[in-house]
Residue frames as qw, qx, qy, qz and C-alpha x, y, z in Angstrom:
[[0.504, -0.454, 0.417, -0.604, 73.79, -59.69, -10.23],
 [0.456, -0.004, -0.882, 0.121, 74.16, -63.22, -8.47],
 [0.585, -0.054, -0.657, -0.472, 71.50, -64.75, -6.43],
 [0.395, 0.192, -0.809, 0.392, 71.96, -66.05, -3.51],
 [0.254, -0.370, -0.847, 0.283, 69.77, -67.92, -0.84],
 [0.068, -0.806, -0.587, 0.049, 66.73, -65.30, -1.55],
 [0.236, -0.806, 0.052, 0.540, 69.21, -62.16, -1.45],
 [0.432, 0.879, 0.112, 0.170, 69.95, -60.40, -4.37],
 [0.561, -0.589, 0.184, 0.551, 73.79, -59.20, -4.25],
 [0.536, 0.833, 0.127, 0.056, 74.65, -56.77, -6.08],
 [0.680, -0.446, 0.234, 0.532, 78.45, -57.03, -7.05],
 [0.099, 0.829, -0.336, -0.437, 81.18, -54.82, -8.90],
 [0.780, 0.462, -0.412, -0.097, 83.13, -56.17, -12.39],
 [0.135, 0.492, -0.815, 0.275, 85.99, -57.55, -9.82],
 [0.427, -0.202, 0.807, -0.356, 84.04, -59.16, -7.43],
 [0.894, 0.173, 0.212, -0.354, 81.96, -60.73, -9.84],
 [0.454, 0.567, -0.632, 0.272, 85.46, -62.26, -11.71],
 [0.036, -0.294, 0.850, -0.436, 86.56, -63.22, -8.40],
 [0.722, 0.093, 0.259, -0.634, 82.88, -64.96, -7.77],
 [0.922, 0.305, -0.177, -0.160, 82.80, -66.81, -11.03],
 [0.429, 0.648, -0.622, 0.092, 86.30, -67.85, -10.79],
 [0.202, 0.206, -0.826, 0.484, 87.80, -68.94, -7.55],
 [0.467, -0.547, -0.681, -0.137, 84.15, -68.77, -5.78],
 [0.261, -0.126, -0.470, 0.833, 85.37, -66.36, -3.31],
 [0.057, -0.861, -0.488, -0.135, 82.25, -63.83, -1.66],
 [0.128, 0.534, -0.172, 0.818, 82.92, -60.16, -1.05],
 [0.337, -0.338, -0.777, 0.410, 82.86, -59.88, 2.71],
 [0.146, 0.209, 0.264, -0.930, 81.27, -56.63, 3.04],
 [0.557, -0.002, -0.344, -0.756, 78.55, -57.79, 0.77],
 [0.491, -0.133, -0.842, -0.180, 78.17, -61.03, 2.40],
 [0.122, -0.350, -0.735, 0.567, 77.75, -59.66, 6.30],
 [0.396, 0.050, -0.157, -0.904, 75.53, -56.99, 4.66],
 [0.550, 0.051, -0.769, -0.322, 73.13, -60.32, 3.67],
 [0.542, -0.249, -0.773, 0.214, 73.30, -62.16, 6.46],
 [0.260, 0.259, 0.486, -0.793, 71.85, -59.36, 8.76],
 [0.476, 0.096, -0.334, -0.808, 69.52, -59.01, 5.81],
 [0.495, -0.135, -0.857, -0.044, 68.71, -62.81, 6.49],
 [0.070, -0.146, -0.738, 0.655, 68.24, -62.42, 10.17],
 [0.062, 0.223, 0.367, -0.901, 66.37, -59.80, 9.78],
 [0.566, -0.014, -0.496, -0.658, 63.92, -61.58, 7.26],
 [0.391, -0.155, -0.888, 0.187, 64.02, -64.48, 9.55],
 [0.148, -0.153, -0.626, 0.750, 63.02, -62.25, 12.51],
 [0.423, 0.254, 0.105, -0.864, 60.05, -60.77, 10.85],
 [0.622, -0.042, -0.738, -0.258, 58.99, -64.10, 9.10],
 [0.383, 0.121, -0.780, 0.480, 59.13, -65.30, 12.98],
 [0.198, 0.112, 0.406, -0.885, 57.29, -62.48, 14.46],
 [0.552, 0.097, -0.351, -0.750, 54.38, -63.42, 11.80],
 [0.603, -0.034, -0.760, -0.241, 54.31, -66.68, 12.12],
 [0.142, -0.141, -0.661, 0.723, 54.51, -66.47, 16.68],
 [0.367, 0.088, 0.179, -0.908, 51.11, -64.26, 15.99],
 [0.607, 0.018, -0.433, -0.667, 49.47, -66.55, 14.27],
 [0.389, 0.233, -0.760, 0.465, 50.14, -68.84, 16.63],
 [0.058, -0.057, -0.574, 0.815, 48.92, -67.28, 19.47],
 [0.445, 0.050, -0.030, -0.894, 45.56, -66.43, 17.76],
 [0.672, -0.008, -0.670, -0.314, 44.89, -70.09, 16.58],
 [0.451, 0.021, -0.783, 0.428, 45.76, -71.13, 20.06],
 [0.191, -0.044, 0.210, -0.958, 43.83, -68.53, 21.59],
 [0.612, 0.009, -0.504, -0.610, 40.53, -70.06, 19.43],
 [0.681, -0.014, -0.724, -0.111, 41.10, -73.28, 20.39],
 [0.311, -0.118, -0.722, 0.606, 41.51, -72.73, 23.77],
 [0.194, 0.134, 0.383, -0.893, 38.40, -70.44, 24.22],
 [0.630, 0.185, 0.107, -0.746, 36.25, -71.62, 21.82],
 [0.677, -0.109, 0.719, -0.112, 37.22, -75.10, 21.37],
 [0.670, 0.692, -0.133, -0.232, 37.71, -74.63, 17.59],
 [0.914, 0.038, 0.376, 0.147, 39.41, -77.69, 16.11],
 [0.626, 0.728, 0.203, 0.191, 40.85, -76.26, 13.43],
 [0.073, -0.922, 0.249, -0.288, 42.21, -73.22, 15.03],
 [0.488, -0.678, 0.519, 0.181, 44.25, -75.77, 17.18],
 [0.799, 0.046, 0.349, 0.488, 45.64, -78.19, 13.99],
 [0.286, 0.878, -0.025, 0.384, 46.46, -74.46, 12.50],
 [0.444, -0.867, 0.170, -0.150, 48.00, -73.97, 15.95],
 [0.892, -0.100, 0.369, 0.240, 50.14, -77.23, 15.58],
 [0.683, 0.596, 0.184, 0.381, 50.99, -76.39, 12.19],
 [0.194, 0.897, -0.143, 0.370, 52.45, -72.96, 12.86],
 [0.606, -0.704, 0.356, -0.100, 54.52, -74.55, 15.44],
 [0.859, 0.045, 0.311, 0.406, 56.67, -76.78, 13.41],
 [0.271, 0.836, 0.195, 0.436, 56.59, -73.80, 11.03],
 [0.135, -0.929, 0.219, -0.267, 58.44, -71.75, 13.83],
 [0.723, -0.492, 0.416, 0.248, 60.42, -74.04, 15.54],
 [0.661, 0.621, 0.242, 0.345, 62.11, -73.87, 11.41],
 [0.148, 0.896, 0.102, 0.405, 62.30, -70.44, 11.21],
 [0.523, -0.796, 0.267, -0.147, 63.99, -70.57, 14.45],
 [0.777, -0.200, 0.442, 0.400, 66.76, -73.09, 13.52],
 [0.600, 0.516, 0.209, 0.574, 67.49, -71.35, 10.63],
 [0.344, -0.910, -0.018, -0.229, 67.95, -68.35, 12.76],
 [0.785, -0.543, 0.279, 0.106, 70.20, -69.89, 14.70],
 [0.771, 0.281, 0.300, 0.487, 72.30, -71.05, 11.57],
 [0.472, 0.725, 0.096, 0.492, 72.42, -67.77, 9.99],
 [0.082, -0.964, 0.155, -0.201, 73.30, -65.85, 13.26],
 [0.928, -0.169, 0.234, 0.235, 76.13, -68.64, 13.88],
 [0.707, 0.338, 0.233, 0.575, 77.46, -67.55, 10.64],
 [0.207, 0.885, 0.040, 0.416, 77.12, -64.19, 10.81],
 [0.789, -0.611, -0.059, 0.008, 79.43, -64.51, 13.94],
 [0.895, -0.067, 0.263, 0.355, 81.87, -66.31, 12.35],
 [0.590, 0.643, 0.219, 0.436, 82.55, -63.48, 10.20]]
């Protein structure tokens, strides 16, 4: 099995031959993946949008400091998660 940007692919004696060799991916295993991305992306996303919303929540009702540089934080943290989104469903287009 080969590796590959957090995904596990799990390939036959040919495609792994054709892998090591020439670098080529199977395409049915690679658009398989790349939903699999998305669809880590999209639940990494949803997680990180709640927390969000709760720190922000804090700070805005109870004036907890913290709760908003947590609030900050998880905003760079998504606006990430969200370009890389973007990348992977780009690619998965292309295919």
């Amino acid at each position: 099995m080969l590796k590959c940007e957090y995904i596990i692919l799990k390939l036959s004696l040919n495609d792994y031959i054709c892998n090591k060799y020439t670098g080529c991916v199977p395409t049915a295993n690679y658009k398989l993946n790349t939903i699999q991305k998305m669809e880590e992306l999209v639940s990494k996303i949803k997680t990180e949008f709640e927390a969000l919303a709760t720190d922000a929540n804090l700070q805005i009702e109870k004036g907890n400091k913290a709760a908003g540089t947590r609030a900050r934080k998880s905003s760079l943290d998504l606006e990430k998660l969200l370009k890389e989104f973007r990348k992977a469903s780009l690619e998965a287009s292309k295919k």
